[in-house]
N, CA, C and O atoms as CSV, one atom per row, in Angstrom:
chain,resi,resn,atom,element,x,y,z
A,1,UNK,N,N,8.892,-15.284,14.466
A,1,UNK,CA,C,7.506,-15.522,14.757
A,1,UNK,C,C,6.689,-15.683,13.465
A,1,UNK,O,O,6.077,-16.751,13.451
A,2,UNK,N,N,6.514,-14.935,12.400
A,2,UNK,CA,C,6.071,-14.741,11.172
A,2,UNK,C,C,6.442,-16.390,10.565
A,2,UNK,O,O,5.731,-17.119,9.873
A,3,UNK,N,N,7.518,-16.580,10.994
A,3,UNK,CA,C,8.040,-18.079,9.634
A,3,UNK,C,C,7.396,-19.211,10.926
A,3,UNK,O,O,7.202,-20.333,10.457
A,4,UNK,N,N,7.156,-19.126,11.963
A,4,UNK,CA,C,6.362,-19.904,12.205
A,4,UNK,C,C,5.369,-20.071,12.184
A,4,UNK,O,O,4.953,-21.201,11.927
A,5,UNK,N,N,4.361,-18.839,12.494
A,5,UNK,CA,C,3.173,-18.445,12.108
A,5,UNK,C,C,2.764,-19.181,10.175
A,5,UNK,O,O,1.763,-19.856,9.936
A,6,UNK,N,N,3.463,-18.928,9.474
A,6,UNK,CA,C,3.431,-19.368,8.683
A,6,UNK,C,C,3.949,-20.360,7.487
A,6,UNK,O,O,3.867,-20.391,6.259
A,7,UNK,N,N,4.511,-21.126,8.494
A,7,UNK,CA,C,5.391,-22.289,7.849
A,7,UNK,C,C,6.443,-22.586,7.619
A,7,UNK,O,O,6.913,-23.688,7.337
A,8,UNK,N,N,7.222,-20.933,7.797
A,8,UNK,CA,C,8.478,-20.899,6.535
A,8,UNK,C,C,9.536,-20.993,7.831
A,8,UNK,O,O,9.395,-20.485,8.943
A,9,UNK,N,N,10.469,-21.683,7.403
A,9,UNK,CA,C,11.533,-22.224,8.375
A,9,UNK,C,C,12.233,-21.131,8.495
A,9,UNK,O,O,12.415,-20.394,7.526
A,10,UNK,N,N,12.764,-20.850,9.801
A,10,UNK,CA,C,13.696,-19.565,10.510
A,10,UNK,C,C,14.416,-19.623,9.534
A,10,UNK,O,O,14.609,-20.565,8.765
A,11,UNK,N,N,15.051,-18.070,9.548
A,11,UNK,CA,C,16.148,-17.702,8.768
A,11,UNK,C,C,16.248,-17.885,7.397
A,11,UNK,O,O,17.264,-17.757,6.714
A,12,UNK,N,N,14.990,-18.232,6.989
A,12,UNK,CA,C,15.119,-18.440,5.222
A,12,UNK,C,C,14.178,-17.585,4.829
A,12,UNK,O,O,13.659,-17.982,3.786
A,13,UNK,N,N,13.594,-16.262,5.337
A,13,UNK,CA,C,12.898,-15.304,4.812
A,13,UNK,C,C,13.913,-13.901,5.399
A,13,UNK,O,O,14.631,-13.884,6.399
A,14,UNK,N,N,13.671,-12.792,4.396
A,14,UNK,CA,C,14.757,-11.805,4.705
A,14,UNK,C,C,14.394,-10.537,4.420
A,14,UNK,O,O,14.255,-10.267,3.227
A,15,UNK,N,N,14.195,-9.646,5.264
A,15,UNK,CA,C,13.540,-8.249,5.083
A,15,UNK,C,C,14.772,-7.390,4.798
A,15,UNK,O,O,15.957,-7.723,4.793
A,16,UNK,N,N,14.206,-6.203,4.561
A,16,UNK,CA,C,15.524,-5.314,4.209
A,16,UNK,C,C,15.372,-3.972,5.463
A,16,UNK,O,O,14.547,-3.169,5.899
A,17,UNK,N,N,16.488,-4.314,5.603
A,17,UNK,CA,C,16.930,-3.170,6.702
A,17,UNK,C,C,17.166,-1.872,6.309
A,17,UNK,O,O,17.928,-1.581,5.387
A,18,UNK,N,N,16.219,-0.664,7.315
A,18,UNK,CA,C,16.509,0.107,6.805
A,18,UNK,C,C,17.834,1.003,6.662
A,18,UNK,O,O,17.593,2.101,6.160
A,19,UNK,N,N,19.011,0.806,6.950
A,19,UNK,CA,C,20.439,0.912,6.001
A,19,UNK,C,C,20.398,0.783,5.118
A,19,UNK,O,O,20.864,1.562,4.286
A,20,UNK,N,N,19.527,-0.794,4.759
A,20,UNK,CA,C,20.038,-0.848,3.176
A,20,UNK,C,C,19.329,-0.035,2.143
A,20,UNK,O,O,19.936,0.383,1.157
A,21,UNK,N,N,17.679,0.272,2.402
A,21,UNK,CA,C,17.045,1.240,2.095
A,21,UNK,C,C,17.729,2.753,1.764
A,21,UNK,O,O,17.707,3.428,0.735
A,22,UNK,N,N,18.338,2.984,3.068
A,22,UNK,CA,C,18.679,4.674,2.693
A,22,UNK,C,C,19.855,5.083,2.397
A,22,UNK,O,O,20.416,6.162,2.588
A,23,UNK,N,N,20.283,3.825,1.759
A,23,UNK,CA,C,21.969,3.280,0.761
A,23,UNK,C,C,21.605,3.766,-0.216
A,23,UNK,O,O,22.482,4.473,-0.714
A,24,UNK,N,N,20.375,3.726,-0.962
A,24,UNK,CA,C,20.077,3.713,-1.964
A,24,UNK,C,C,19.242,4.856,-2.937
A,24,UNK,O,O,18.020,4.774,-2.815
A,25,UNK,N,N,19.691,5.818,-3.801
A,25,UNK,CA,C,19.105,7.047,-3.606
A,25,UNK,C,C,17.679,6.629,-3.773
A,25,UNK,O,O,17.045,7.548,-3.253
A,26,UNK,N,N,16.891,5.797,-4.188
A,26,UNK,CA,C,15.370,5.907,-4.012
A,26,UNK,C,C,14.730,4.570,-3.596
A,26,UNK,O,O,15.325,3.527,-3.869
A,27,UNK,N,N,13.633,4.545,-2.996
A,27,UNK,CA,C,13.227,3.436,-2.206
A,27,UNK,C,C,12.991,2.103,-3.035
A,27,UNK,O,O,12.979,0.982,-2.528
A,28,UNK,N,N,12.791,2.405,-4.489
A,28,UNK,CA,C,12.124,1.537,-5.075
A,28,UNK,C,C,13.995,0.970,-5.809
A,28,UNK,O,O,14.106,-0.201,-6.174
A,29,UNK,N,N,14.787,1.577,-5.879
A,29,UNK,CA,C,16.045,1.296,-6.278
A,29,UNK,C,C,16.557,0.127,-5.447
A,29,UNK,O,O,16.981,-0.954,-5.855
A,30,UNK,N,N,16.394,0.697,-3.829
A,30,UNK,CA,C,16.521,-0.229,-2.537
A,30,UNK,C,C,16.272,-1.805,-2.892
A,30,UNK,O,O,16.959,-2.826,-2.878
A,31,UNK,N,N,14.441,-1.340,-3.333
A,31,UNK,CA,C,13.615,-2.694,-3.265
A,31,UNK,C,C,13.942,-3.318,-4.290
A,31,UNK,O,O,13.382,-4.410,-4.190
A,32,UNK,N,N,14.666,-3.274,-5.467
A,32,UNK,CA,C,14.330,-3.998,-6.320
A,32,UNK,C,C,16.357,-4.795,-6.016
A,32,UNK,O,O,16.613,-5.999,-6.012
A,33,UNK,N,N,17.368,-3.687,-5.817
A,33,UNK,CA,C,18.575,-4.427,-5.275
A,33,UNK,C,C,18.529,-5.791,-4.105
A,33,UNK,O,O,19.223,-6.799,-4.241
A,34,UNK,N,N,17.609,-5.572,-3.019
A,34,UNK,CA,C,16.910,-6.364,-2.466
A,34,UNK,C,C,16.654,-7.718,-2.206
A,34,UNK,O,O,17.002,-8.574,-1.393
A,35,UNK,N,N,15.648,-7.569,-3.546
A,35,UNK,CA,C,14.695,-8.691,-4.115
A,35,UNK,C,C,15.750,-9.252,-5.246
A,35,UNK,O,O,15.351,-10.342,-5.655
A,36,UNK,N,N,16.951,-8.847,-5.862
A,36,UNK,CA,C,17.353,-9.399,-6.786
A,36,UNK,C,C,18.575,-10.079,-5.780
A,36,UNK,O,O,19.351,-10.852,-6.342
A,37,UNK,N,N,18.732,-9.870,-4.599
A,37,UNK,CA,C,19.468,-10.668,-3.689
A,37,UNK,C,C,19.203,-11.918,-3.092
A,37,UNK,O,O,19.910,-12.897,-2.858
A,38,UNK,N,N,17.253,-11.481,-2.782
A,38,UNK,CA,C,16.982,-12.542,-2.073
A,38,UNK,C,C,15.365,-13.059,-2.893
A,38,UNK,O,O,14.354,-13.339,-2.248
A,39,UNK,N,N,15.430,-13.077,-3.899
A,39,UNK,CA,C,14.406,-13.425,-4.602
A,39,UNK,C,C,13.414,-14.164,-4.173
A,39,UNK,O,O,12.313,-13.665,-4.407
A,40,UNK,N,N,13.400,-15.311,-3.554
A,40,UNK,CA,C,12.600,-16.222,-3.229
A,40,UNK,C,C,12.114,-16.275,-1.841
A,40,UNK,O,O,11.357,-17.209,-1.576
A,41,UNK,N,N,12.442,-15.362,-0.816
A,41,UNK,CA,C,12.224,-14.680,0.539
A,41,UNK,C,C,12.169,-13.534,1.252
A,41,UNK,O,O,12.264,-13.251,2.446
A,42,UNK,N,N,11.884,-12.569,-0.381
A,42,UNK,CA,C,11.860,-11.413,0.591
A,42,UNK,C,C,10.543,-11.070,0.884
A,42,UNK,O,O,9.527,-11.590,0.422
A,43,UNK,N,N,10.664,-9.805,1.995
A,43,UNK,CA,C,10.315,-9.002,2.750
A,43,UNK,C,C,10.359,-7.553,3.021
A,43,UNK,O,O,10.987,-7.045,3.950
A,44,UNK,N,N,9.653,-6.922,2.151
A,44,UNK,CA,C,10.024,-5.402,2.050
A,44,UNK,C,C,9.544,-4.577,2.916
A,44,UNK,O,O,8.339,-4.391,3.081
A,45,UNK,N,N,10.934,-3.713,3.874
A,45,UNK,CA,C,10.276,-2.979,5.046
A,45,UNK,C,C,9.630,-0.947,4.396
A,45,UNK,O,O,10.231,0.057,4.015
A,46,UNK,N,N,8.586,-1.210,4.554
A,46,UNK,CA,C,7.007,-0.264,3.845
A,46,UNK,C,C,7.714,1.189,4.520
A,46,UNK,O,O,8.460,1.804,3.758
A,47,UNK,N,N,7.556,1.614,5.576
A,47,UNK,CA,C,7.539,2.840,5.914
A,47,UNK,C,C,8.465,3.417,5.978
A,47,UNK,O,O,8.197,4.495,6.509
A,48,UNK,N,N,9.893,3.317,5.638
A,48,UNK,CA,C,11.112,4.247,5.532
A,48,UNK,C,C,10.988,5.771,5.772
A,48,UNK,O,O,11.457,6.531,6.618
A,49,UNK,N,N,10.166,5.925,4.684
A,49,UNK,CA,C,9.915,7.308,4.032
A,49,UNK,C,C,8.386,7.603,3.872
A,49,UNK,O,O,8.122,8.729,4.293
A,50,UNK,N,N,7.490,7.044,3.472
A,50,UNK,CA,C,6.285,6.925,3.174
A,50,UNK,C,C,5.435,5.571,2.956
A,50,UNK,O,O,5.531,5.031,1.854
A,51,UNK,N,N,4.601,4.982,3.951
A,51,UNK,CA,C,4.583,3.622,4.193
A,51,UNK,C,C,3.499,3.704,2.877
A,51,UNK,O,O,3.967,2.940,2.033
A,52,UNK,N,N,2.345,4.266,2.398
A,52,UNK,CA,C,1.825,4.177,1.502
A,52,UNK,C,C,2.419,4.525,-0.525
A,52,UNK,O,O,1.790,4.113,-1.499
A,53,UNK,N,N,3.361,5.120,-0.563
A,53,UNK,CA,C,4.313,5.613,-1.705
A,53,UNK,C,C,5.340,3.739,-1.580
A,53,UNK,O,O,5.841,3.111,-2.513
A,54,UNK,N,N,5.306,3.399,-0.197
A,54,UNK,CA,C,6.456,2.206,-0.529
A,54,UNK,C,C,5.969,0.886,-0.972
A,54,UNK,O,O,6.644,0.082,-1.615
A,55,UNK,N,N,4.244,0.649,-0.425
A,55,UNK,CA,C,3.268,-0.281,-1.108
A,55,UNK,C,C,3.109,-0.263,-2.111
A,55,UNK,O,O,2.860,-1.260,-2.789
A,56,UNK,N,N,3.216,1.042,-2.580
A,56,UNK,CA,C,3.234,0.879,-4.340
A,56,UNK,C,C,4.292,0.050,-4.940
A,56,UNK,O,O,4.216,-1.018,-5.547
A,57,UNK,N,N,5.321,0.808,-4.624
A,57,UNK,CA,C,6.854,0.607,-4.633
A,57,UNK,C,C,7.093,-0.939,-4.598
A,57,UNK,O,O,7.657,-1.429,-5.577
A,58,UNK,N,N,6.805,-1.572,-3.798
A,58,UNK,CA,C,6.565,-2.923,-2.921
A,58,UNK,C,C,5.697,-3.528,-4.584
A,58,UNK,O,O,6.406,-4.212,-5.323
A,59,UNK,N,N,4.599,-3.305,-4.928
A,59,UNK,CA,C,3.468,-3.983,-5.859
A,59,UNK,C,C,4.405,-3.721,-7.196
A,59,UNK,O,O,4.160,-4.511,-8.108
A,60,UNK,N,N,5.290,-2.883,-7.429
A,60,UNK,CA,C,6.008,-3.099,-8.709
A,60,UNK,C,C,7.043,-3.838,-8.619
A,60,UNK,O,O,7.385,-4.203,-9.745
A,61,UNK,N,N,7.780,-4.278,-7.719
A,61,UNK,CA,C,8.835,-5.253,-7.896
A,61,UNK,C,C,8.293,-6.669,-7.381
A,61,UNK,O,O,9.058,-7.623,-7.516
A,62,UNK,N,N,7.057,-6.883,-6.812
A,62,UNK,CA,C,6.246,-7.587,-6.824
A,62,UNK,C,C,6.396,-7.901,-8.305
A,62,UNK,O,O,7.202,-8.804,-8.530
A,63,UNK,N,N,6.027,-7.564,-8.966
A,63,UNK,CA,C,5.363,-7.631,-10.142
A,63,UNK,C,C,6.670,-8.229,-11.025
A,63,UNK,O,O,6.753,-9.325,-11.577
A,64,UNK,N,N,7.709,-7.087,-10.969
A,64,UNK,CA,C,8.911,-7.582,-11.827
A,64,UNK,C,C,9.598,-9.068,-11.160
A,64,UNK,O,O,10.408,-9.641,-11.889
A,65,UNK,N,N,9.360,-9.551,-10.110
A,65,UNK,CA,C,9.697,-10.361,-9.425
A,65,UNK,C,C,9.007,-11.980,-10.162
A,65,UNK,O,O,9.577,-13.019,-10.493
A,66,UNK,N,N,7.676,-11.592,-10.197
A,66,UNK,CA,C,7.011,-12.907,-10.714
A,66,UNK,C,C,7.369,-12.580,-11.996
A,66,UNK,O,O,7.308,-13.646,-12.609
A,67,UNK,N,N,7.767,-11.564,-12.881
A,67,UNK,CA,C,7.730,-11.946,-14.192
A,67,UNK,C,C,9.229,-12.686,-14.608
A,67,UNK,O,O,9.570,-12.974,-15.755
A,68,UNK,N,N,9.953,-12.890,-13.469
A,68,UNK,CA,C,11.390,-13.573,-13.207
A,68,UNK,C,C,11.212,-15.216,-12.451
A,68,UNK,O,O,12.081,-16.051,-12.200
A,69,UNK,N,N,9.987,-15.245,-12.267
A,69,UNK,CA,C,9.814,-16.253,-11.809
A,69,UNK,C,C,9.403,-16.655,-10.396
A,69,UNK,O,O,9.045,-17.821,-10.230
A,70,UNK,N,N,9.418,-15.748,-9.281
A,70,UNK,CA,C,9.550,-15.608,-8.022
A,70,UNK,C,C,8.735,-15.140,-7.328
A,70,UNK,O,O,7.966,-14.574,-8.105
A,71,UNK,N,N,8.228,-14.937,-5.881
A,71,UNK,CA,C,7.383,-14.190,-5.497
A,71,UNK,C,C,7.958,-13.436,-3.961
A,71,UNK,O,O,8.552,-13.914,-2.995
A,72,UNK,N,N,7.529,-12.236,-4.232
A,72,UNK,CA,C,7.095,-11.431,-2.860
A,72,UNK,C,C,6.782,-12.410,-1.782
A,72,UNK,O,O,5.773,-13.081,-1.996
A,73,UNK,N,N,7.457,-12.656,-0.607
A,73,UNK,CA,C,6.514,-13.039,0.360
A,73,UNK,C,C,6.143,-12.122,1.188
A,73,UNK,O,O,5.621,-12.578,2.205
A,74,UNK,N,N,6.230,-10.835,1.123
A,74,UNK,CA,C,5.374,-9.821,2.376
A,74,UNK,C,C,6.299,-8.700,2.398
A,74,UNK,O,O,7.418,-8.593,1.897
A,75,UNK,N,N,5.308,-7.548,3.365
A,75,UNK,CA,C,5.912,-6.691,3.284
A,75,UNK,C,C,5.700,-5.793,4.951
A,75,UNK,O,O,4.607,-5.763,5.516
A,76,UNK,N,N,6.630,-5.301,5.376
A,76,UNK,CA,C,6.636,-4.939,6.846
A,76,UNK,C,C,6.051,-3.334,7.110
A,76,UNK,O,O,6.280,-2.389,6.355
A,77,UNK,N,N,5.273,-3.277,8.321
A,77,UNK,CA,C,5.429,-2.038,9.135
A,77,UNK,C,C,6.455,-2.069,10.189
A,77,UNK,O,O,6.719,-3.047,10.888
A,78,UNK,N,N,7.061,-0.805,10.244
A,78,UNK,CA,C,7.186,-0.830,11.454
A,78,UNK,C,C,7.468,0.146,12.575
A,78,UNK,O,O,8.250,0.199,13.524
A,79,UNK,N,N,6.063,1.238,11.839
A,79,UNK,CA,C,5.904,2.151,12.928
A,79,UNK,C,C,4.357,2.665,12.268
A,79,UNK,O,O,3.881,2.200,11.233
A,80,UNK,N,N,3.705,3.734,13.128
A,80,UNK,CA,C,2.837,4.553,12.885
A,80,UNK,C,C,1.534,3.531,13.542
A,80,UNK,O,O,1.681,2.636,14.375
A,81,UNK,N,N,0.369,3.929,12.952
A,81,UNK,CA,C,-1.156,3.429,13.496
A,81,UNK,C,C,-0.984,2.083,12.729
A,81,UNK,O,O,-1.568,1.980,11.650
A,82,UNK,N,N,-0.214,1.013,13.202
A,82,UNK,CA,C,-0.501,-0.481,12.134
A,82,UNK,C,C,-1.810,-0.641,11.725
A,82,UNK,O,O,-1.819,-1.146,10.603
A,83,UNK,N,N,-3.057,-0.403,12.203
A,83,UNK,CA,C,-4.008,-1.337,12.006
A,83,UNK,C,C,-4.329,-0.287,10.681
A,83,UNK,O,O,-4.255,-0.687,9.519
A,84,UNK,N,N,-4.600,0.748,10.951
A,84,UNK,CA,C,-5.005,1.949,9.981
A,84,UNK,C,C,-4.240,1.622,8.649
A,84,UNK,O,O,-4.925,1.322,7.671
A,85,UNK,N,N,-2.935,1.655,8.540
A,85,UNK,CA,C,-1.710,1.466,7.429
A,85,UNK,C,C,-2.183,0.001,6.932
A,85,UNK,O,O,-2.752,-0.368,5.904
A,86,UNK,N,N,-1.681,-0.737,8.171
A,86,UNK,CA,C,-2.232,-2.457,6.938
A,86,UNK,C,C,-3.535,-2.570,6.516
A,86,UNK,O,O,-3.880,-3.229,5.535
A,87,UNK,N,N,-4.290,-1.923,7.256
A,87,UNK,CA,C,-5.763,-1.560,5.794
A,87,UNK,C,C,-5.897,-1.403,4.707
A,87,UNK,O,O,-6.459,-2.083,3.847
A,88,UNK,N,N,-4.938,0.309,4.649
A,88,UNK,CA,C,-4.887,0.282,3.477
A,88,UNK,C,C,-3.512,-0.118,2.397
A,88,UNK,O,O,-3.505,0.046,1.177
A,89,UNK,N,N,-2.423,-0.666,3.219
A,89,UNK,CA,C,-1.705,-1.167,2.366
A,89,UNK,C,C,-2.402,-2.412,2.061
A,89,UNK,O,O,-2.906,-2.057,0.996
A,90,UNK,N,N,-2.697,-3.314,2.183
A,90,UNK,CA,C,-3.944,-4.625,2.376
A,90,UNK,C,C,-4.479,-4.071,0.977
A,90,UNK,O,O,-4.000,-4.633,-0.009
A,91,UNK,N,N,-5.187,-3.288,0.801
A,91,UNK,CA,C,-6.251,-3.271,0.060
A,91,UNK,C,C,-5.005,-2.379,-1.716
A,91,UNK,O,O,-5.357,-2.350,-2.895
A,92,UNK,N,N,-4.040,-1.991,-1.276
A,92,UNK,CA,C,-3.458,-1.906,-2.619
A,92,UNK,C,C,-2.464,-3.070,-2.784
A,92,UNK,O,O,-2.025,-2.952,-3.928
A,93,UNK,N,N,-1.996,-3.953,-2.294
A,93,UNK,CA,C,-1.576,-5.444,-2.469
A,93,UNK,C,C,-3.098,-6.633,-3.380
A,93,UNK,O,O,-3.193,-7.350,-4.377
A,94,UNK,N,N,-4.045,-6.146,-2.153
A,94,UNK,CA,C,-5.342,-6.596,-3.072
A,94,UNK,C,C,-5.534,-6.319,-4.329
A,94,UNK,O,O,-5.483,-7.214,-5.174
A,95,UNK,N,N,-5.829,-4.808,-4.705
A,95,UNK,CA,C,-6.275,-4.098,-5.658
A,95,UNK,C,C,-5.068,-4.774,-6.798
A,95,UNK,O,O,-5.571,-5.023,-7.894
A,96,UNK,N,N,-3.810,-5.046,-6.704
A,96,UNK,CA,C,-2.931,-5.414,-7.670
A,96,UNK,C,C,-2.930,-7.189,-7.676
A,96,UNK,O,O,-1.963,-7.784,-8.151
A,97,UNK,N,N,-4.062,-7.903,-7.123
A,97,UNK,CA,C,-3.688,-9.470,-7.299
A,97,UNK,C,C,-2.506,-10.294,-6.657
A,97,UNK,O,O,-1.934,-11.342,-6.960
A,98,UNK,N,N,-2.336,-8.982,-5.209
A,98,UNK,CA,C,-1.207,-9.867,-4.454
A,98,UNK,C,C,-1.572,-10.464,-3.842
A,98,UNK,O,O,-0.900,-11.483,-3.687
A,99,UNK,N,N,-3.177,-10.330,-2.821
A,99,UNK,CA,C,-4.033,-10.453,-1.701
A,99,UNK,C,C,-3.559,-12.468,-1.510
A,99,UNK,O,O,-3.822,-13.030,-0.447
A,100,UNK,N,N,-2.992,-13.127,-2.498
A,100,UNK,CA,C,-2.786,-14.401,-1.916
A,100,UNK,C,C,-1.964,-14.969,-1.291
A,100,UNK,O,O,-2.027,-16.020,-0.653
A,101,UNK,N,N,-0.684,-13.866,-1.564
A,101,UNK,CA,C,0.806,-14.752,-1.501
A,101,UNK,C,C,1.397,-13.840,-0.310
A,101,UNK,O,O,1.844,-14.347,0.719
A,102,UNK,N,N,1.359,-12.469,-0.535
A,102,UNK,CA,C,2.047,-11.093,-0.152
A,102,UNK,C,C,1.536,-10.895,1.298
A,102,UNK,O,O,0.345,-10.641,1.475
A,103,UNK,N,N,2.281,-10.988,2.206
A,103,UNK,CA,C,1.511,-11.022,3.655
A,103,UNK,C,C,2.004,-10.043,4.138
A,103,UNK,O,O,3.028,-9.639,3.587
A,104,UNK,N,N,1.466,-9.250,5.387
A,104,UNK,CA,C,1.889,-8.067,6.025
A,104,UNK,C,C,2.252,-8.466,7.079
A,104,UNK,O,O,1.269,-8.976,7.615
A,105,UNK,N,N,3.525,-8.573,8.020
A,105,UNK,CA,C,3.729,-8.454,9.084
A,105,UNK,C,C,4.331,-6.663,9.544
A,105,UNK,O,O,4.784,-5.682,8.956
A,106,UNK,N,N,3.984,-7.060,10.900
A,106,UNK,CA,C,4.711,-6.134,11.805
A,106,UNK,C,C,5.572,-6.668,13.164
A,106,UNK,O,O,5.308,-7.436,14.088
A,107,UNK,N,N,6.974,-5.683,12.710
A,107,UNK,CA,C,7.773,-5.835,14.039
A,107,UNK,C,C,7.569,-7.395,13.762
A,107,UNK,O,O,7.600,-7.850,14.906
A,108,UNK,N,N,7.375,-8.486,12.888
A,108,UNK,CA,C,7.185,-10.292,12.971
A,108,UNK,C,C,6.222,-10.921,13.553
A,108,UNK,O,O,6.202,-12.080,13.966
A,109,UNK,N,N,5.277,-9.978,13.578
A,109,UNK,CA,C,4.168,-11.081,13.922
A,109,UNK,C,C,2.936,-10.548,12.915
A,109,UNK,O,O,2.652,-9.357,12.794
A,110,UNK,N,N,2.162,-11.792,12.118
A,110,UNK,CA,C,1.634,-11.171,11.186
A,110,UNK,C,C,0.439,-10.993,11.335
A,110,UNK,O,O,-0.162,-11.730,12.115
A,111,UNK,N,N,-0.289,-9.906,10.592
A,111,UNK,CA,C,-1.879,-9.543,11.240
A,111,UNK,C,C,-2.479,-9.372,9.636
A,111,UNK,O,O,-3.207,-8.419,9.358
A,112,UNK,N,N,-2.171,-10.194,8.822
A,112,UNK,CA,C,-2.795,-10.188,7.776
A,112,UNK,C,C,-4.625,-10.789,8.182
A,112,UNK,O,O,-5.649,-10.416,7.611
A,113,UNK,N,N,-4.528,-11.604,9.113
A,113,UNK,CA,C,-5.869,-11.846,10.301
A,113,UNK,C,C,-6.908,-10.893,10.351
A,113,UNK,O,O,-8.086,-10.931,9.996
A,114,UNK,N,N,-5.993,-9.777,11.025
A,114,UNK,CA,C,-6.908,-8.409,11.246
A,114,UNK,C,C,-7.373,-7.831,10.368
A,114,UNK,O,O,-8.594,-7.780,10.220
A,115,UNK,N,N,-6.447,-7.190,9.481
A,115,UNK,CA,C,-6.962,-6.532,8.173
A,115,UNK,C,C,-7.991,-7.628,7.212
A,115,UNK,O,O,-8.782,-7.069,6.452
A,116,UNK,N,N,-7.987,-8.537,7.231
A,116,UNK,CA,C,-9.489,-9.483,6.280
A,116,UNK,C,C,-10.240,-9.164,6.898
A,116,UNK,O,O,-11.312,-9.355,6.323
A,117,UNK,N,N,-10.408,-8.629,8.080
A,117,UNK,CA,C,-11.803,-8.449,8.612
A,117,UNK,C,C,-12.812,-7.353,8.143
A,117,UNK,O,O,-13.934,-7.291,8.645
């Protein structure tokens, strides 16, 4: 739903499951094994462990990502109060200069919509 919603052709964007997450002794270890897999489509799933500690998490390999050339395309909920969480994950994706590229879906359907409001 998300890659239609937004352009990107099925099956060529790729979130990380949480297995592969809790493979890994720390979340940000997860994210960055990840992103060095799927560089140009990922999708980092936020709440494992702490959906606000993983936005951070999420904005630094963001970061190491474009300085490789590449970008973040988004990052997932997929549990708790969504609207409350993509607020404020929204606004620390913002606060770091992701607010253009870095989209939030949930469960695949994206409400980056809601949170601009």
């Amino acid at each position: 739903m998300a890659a239609l919603r937004y352009g990107m052709p099925s099956g060529q964007v790729h979130e990380g499951p949480i297995s592969i997450i809790t493979a890994y002794p720390t979340e940000i270890e997860a994210f960055r094994a990840y992103a060095r897999s799927f560089p140009q489509r990922t999708i980092l799933l936020l709440d494992t462990y702490d959906t606000i500690e993983g936005a951070y998490n999420a904005v630094q390999v963001a970061k190491e990502l474009e300085a490789s050339g590449h970008r973040l395309v988004g990052v997932r909920l997929d549990s708790g109060d969504y609207l409350e969480l993509s607020k404020q994950v929204r606004r620390i994706l913002d606060d770091a200069d992701l607010d253009a590229h870095v989209r939030i879906v949930v469960n695949g359907a994206g409400i980056d919509d809601i949170t601009k409001k």
